[in-house]
C-alpha positions in Angstrom: -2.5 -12.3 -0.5 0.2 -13.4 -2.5 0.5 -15.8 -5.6 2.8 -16.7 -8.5 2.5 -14.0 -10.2 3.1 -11.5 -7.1 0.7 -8.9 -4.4 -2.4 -7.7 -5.3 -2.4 -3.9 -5.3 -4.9 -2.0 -4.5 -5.3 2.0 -4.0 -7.4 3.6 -1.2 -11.1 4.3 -2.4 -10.0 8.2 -0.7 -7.8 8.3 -4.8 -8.8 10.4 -6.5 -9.8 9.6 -10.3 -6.7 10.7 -11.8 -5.0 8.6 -10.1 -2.5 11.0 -9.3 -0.4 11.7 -6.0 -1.4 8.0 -4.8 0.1 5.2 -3.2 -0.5 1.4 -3.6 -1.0 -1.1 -1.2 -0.5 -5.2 -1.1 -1.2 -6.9 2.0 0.5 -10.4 2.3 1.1 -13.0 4.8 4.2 -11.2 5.7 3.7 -7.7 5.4 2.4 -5.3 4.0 3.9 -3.7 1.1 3.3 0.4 -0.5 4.0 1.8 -3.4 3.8 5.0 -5.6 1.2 4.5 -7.9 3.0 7.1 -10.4 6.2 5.2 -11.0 5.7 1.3 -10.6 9.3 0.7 -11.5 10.4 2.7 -8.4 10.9 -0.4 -5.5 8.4 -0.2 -2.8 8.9 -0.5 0.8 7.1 -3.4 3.8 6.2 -2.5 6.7 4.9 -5.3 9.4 1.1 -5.6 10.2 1.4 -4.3 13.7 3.2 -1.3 12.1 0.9 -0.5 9.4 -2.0 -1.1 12.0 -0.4 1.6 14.2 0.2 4.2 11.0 -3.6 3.9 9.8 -4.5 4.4 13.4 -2.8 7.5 13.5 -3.3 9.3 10.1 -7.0 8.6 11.1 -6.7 10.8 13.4 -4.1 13.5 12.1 
């Protein structure tokens, strides 16, 4: 969801507690957005709902 002030980011509950090697991800109307949780100033990329759909799907199974 998206508001003024920008996605929501969330990690995966798989993160580990140092929060290290992660990535972030914001789901919006749009698309759905990633991150690397180490460098926030680093841009992040989109990828549409059908595509992220089909990437979970198969790192679930890789």
């Amino acid at each position: 969801m998206s508001d003024s002030t920008g996605p929501v980011w969330f990690k995966s509950g798989y993160s580990s507690a140092q929060g290290d090697d992660c990535i972030e991800v914001a789901v919006t109307d749009q698309a759905v957005h990633v991150r690397d949780s180490k460098d926030l100033e680093l841009p992040h990329f989109a990828v549409g709902h059908l595509g992220w759909a089909r990437f979970v799907k198969y790192a679930a199974h890789h």
